[in-house]
C-alpha positions as MATLAB code, in Angstrom:
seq = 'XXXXXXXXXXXXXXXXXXXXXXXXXXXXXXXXXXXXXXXXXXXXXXXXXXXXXXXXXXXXXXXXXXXXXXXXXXXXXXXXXXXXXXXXXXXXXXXXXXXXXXXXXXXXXXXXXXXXXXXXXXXXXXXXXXXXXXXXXXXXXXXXXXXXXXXXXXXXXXXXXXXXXXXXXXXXXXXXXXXXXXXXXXXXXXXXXXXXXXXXXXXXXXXXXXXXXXXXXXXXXXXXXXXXXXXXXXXXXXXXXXXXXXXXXXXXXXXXXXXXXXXXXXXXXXXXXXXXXXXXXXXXXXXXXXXXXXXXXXXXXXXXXXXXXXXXXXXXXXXXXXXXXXXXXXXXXXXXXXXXXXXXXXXXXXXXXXXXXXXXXXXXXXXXXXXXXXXXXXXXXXXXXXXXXXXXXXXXXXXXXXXXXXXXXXXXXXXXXXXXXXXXXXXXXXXXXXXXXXXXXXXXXXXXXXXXXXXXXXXXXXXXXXXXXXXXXXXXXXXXXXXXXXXXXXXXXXXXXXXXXXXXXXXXXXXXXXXXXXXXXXXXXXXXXXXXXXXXXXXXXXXXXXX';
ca = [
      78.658  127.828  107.809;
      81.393  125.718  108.780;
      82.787  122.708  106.419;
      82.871  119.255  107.595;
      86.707  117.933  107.458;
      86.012  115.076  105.009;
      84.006  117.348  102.912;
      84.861  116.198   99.036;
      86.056  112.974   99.935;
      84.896  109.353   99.441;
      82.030  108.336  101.706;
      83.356  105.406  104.545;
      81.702  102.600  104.610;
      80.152  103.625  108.091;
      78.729  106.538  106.575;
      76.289  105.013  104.145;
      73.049  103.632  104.593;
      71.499  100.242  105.821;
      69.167   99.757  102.581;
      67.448   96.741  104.075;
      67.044   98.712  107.578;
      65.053  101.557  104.813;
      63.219   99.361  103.273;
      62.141   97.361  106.143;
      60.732  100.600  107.914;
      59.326  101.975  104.682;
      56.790   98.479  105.267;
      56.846   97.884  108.651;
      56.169  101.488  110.261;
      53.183  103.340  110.133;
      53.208  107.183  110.939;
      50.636  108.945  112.702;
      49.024  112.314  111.581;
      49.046  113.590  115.167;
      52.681  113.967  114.913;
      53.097  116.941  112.826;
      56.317  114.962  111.333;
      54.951  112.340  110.105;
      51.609  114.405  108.429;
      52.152  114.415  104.791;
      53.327  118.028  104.233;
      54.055  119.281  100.395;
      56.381  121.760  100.069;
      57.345  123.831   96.703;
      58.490  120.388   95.289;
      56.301  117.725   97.066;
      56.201  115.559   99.467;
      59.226  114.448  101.324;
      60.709  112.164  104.339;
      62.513  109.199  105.628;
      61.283  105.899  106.377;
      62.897  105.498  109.504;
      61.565  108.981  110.994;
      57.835  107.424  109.591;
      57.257  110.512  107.190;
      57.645  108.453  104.175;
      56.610  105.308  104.705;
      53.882  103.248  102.317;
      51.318  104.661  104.172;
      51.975  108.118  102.661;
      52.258  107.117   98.993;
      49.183  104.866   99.418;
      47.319  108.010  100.777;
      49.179  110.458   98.607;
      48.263  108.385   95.236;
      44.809  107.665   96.299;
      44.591  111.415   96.946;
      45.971  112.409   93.411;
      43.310  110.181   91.700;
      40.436  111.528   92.971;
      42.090  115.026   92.105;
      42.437  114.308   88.865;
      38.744  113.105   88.533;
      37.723  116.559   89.855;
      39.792  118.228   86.672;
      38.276  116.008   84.979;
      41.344  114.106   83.529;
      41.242  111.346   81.911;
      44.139  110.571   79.906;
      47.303  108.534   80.960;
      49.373  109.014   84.255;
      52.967  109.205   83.316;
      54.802  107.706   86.188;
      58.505  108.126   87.217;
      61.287  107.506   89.415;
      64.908  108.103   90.413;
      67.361  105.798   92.017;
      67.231  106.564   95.321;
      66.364  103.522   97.409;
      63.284  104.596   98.702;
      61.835  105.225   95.152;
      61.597  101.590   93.983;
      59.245  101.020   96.480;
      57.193  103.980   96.657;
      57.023  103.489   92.854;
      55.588   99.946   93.077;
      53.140  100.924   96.363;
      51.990  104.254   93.665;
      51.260  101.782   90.911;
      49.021   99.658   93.322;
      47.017  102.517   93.676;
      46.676  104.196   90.348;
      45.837  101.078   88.484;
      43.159  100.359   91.208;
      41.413  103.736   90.217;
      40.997  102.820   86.803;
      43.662  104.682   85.862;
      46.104  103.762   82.609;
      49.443  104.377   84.069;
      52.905  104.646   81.760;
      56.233  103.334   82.811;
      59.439  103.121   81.770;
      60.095  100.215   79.145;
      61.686   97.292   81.771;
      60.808   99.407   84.508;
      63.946  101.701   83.945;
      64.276  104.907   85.795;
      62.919  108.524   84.959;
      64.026  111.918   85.339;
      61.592  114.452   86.324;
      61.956  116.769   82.704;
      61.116  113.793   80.885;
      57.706  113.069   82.746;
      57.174  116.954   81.739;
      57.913  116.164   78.259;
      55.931  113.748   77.814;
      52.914  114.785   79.459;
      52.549  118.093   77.313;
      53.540  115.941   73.952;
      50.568  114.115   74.970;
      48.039  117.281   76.099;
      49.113  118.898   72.455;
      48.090  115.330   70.383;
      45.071  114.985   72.735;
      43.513  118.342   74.014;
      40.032  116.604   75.100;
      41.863  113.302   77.226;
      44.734  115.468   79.160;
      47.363  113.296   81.074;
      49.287  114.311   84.021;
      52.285  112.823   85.712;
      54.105  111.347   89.045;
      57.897  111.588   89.428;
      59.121  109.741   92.566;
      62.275  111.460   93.975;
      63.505  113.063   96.820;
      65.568  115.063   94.399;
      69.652  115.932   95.601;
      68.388  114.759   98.971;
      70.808  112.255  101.193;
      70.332  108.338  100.045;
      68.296  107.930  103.195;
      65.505  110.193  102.050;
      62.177  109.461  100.036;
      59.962  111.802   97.991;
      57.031  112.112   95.907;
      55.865  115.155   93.645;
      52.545  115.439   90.831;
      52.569  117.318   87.851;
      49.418  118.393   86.206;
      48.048  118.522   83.095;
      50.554  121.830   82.693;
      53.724  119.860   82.587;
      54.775  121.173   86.077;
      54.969  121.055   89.452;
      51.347  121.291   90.683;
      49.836  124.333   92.272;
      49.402  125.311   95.929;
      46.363  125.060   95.789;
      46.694  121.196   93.752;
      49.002  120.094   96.505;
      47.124  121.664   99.330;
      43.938  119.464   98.253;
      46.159  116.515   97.744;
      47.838  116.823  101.575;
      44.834  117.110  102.885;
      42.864  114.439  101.557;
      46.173  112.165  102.419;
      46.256  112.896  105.704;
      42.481  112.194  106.455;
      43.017  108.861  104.735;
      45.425  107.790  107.224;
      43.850  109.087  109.817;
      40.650  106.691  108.427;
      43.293  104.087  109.207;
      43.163  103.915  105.178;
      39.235  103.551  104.548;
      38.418  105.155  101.254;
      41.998  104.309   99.792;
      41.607  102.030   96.280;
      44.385   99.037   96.006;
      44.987   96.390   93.729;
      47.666   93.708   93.921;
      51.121   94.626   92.780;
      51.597   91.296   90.663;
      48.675   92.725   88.468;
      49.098   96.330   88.904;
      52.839   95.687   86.688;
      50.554   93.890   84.307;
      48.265   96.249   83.612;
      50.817   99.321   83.203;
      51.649  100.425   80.103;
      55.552  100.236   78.805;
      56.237  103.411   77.346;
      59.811  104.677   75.515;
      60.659  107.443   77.233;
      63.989  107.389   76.457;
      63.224  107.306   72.747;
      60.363  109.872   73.137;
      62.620  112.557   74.706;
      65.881  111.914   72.752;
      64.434  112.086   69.680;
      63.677  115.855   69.758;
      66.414  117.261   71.582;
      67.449  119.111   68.452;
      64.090  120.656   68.322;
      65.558  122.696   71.294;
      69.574  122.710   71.012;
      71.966  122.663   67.793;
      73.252  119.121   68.219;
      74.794  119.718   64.534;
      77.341  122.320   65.946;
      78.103  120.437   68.842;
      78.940  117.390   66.644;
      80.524  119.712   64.221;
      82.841  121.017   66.855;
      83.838  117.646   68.083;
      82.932  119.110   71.426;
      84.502  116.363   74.326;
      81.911  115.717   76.646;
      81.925  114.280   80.061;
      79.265  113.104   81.897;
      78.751  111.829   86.046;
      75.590  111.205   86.300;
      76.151  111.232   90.415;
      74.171  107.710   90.321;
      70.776  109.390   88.649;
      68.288  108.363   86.284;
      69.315  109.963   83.271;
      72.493  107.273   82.766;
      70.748  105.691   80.340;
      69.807  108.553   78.027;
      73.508  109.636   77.081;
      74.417  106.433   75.395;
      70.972  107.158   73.279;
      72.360  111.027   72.918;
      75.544  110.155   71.751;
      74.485  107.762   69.619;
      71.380  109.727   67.474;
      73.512  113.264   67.530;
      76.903  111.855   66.670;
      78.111  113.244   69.693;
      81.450  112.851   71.637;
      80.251  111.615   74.475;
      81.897  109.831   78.173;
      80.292  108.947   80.690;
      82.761  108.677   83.657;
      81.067  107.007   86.377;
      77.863  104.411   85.215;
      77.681  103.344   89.242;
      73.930  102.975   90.064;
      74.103  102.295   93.617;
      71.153  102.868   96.277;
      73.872  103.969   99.126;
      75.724  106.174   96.322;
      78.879  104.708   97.878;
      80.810  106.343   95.207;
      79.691  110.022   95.758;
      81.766  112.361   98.093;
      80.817  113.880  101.180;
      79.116  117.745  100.638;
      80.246  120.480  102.828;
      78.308  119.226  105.742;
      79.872  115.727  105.754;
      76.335  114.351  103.965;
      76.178  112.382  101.017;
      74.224  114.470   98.795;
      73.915  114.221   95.206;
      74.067  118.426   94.432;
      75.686  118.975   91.397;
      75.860  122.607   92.479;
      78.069  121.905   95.421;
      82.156  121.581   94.539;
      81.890  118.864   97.578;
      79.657  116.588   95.435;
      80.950  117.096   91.910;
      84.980  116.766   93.337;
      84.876  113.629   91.067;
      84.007  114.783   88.202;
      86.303  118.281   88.792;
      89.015  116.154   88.857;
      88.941  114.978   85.580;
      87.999  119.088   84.169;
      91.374  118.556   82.120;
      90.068  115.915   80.472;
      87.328  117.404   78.585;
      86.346  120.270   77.145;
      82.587  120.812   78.982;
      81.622  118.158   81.577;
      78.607  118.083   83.289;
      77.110  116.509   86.394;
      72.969  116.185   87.284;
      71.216  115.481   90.493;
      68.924  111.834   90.704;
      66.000  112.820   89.191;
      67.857  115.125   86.107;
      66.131  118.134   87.761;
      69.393  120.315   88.188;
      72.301  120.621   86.042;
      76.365  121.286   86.885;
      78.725  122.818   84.590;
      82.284  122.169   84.484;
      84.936  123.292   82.100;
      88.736  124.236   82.731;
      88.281  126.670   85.180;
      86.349  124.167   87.217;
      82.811  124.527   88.656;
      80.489  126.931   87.319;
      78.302  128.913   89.797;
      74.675  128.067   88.869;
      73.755  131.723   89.381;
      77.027  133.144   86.808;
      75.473  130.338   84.290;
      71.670  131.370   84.718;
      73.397  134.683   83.110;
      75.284  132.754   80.225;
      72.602  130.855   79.443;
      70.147  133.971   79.238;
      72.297  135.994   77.095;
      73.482  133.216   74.949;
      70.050  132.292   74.089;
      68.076  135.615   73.319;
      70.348  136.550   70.874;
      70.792  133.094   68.956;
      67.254  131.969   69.195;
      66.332  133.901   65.999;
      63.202  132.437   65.692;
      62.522  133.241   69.178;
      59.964  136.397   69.752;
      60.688  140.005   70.798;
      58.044  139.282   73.262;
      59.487  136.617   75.079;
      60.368  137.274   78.756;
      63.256  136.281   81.438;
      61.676  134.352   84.561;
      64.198  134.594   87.922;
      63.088  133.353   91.386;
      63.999  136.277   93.806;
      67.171  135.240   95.628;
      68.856  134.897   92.131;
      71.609  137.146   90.974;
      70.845  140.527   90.142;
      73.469  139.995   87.053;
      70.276  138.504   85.316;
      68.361  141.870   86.198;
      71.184  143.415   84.026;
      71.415  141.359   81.217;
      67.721  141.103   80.828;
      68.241  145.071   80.919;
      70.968  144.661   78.489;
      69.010  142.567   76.107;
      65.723  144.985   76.384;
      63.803  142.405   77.460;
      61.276  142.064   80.654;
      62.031  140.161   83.580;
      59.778  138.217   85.472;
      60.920  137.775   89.259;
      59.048  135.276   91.411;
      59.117  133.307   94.629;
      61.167  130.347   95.120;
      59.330  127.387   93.259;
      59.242  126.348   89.963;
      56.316  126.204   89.910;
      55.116  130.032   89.499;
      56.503  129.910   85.696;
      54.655  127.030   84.417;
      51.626  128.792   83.037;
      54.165  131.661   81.693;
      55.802  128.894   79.813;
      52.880  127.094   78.746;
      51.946  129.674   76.771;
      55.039  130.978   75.298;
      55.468  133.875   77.709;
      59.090  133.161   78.884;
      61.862  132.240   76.881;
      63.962  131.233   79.957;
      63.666  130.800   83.220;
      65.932  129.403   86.242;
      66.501  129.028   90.067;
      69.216  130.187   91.838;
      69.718  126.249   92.533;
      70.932  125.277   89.174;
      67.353  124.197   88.033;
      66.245  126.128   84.270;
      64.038  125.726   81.151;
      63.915  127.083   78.026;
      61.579  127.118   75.104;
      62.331  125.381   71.552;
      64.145  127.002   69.177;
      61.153  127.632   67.094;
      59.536  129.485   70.492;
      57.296  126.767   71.208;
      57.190  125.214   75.252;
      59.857  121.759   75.566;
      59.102  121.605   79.343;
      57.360  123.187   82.041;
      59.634  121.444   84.851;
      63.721  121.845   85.357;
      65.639  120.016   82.926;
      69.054  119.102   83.761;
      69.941  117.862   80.308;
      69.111  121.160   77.846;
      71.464  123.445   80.563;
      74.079  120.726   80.051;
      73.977  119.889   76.644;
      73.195  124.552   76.039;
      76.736  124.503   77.669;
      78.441  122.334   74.658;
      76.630  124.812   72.351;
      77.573  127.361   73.447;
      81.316  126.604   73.416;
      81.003  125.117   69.702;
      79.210  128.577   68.583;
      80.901  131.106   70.209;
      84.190  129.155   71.097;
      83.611  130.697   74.410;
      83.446  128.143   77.883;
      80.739  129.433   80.268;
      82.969  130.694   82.366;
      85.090  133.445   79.823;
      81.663  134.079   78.441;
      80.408  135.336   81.859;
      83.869  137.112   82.405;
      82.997  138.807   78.990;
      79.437  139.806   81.029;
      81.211  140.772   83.809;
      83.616  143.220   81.971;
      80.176  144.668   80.314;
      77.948  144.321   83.392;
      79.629  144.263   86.858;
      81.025  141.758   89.205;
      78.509  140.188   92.261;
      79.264  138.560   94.743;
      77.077  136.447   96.175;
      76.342  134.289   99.192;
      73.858  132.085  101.319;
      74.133  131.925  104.989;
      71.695  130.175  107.821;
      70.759  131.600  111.149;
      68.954  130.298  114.262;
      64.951  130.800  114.524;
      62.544  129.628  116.507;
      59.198  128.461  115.380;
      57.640  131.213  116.569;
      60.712  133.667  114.763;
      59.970  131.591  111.549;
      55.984  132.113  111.267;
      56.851  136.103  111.984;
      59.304  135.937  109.280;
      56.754  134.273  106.619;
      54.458  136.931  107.064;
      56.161  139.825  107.494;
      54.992  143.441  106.391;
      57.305  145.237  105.226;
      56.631  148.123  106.846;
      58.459  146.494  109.849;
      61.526  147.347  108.716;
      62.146  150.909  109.420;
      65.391  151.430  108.549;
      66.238  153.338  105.616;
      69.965  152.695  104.369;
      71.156  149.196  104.212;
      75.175  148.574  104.279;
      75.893  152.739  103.478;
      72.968  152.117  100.424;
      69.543  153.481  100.398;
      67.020  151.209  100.633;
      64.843  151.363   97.122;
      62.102  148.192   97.830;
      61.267  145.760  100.885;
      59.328  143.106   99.291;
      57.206  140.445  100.783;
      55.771  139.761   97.324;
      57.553  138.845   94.356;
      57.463  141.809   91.686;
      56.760  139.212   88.850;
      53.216  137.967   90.254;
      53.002  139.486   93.408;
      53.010  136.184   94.811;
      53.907  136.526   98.832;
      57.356  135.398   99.262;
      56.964  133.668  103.153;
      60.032  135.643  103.999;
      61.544  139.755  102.838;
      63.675  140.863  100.554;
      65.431  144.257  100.466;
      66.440  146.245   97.830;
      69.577  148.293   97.260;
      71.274  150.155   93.703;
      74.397  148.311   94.714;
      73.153  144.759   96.675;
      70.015  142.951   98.206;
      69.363  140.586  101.150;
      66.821  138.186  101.242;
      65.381  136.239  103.792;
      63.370  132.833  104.630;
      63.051  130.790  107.196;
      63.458  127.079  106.606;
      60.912  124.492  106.126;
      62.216  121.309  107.662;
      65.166  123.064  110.174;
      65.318  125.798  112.946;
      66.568  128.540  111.234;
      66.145  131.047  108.238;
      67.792  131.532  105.318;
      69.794  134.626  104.374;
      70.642  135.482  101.004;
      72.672  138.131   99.630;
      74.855  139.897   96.767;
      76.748  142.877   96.125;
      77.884  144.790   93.146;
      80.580  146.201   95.563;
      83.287  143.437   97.273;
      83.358  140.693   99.379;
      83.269  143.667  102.261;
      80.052  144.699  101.152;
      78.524  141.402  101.222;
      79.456  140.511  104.555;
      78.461  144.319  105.812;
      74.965  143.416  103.899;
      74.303  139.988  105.884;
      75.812  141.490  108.527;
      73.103  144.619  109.062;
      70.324  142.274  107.911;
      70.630  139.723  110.426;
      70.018  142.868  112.462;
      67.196  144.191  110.742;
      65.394  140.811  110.936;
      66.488  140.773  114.882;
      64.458  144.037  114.939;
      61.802  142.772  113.645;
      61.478  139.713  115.920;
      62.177  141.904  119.040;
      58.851  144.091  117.373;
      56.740  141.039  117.263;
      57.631  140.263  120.489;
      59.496  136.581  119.752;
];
């Protein structure tokens, strides 16, 4: 993958968006469900699009949130809607055209106080605070947000009664009852005037509701104790206004480096592909905030909707898979309260350094597809102690072993990192070198190659049995999955198994290619052998299908 000159550099003014050009399409153009692009199409984290391509334009959100409430009437919900947003531009609007809807089916919808932003884990939050008060009148939620996506982009994504990201089969149901409403030209689809839909919301404190008991699941007391120097870029999201309130309630020592809310993100730098995107995974995006590493002791950076965290101390970025591993081992053995019982939860193109510190620990690991949304009924119940994505996205239970959220919260991975250094008087990254000196060193990589639609659907259903090789990069071959081990939930793509590395593959929703991803216990030689031979194995199996 090649890196775009200006990569980690200041966006030009030619390179950000025309907001009113957006917004003016988001209104003005209306897509057409013959055109697969502009059907509404949910993917492992909603709905998403662009105005100006007409796959997220009002239409969709009308159709979308019209679709959601007569969901929830089949559940037989009939509590509160907690309804969110982040700061893309896109999100202001699809926020007000959701509102219109949900208040118009009867609905009693809760906003931000002021109609302030509202990252994704808080929505989570607050929904199962509610479900635990009020078993017999659940509540589910609505987060607007494209997520890291480029400012351009628009998305919308429903959480049920569980906390998280809804089901397959939930957003299935709620595609397809969108996409007949548009093509009804909108008949069936409940609206009420915006004027009184704001009127009729109810203001709710999020802000207060979430801060309040983040020391029911981290030891603020030893971070404040430390005097632990915190820096914060909030890359333009809508969790700025929460770390004033953290700082404030905890004592804690606090910066926040950039408060720029900006709809272009003007101030971000360009990612490796010359995009603005707000990944706080990608060195690109966070070269901001790495500048100033020297200036704190932890410093942390979180996409728009507070979904994803970034860790940064003095050795600069931390790799969200080498911190999936801190985190893990950090927390099973100083969450005393926490039960033997309790489980690690991986998606399947994570490092296999969680395999061995789960291992390590003695305790079970539970692998599963890509989506967060195969652990929420795990963590509901108090299965799972931890879980994360490969993507810097994680959860973890309270420190008393009860459930905090059932989504990815970008603040508890941040704020676990200031623990952990206060505690142990480790950073993240000498406590994973400590790992590595007990454990093994990966190495680890993603790469994209070219596939045709017809290359793609073979890929998503592969058997396994059409691989027939038997050693992969000098290794035998111990497992080729198509379902994850965890749930034996198909994986749309393989993954193969060696002692000493792995290879997964997936072809990619929105683009014409698939995904490879890989790791080795055994050198940066390895790894490239391993993507190398796998890129012919899938070949192989394309030239079998006959594509």
């Amino acid at each position: 993958m090649s890196t775009h000159p200006r990569a980690g550099l200041r966006a030009k003014s030619d390179e950000l968006i025309n907001v009113p050009r957006l917004m003016a399409a988001y209104y003005q153009l209306t897509p057409d469900v013959r055109v697969a692009g502009q059907k509404v199409a949910f993917g492992t984290s909603g709905h998403r699009g662009c105005a100006l391509d007409m796959s997220f334009n009002q239409t969709h959100i009308h159709a979308i949130c019209q679709a959601i409430s007569e969901y929830r009437a089949l559940q037989g919900l009939t509590g509160p809607l907690y309804l969110g947003m982040d700061t893309h531009a896109l999100s202001e609007a699809a926020w007000g055209s959701a509102l219109e809807v949900l208040v118009a089916n009867g609905i009693e919808v809760r906003v931000q106080t002021e109609r302030g932003y509202t990252p994704t884990p808080v929505i989570s939050h607050a929904i199962l605070n509610h479900n635990r008060a009020n078993p017999n009148d659940l509540a589910d939620g609505i987060v607007i947000t494209p997520s890291h996506n480029p400012p351009r982009d628009g998305g919308i994504k429903y959480n049920g009664a569980h906390g998280g990201p809804a089901s397959s089969e939930a957003t299935g149901w709620i595609q397809d009852r969108a996409n007949q409403l548009i093509a009804a030209d909108g008949e069936g689809i409940r609206r009420q005037d915006f004027n009184q839909a704001v009127r009729q919301a109810v203001e709710f404190d999020y802000i207060e509701h979430y801060v309040a008991e983040l020391d029911e699941v981290l030891d603020m007391a030893a971070i404040k104790q430390a005097g632990i120097r915190i820096g914060i870029d909030p890359l333009g999201g809508a969790g700025l206004a929460y770390w004033p309130h953290i700082a404030k309630r905890y004592g804690l020592d606090i910066t926040i480096v950039n408060s720029s809310q900006d709809p272009t993100f003007s101030f971000m730098t360009l990612d490796h592909d010359g995009k603005i995107r707000m990944d706080c995974s990608s060195p690109y995006s966070m070269a901001n905030l790495l500048a100033l590493k020297d200036d704190f002791d932890i410093s942390c950076g979180n996409d728009p909707d507070y979904d994803r965290h970034g860790i940064v101390d003095s050795q600069g970025l931390m790799d969200p898979n080498h911190y999936l591993a801190v985190c893990i081992h950090y927390l099973f053995t100083h969450r005393k309260e926490w039960s033997a019982d309790l489980a690690v939860g991986k998606t399947l193109v994570s490092s296999s350094m969680i395999d061995r510190v789960a291992a390590q620990l003695g305790r079970r690991l539970m692998e599963v597809p890509v989506g967060f949304k195969w652990y929420v009924q795990d963590l509901l119940v108090g299965k799972l102690g931890f879980v994360g994505e490969e993507s810097a996205g994680a959860s973890f239970l309270r420190k008393n072993g009860e459930v905090w959220s059932t989504d990815k919260d970008g603040f508890i991975p941040s704020l676990l990192a200031a623990e952990i250094l206060a505690v142990t008087g480790l950073t993240p990254h000498a406590y994973y070198a400590n790992l590595v000196a007990q454990l093994g060193e990966p190495v680890y990589k993603r790469v994209d190659a070219p596939a045709s639609l017809a290359q793609k659907q073979v890929l998503a259903t592969l058997n396994p049995d059409a691989i027939e090789a038997s050693t992969l990069a000098g290794d035998t071959i111990t497992a080729r999955l198509t379902t994850a081990p965890g749930n034996n939930a198909a994986i749309g793509g393989l993954k193969v198994v060696t002692e000493h590395g792995w290879f997964a593959a997936r072809p990619s929703g929105t683009e014409q290619v698939y995904k490879i991803y890989a790791e080795s216990f055994r050198g940066v030689e390895h790894l490239d052998l391993l993507i190398e031979e796998a890129q012919t194995l899938v070949k192989a199996a394309f030239d079998k299908a006959g594509v």
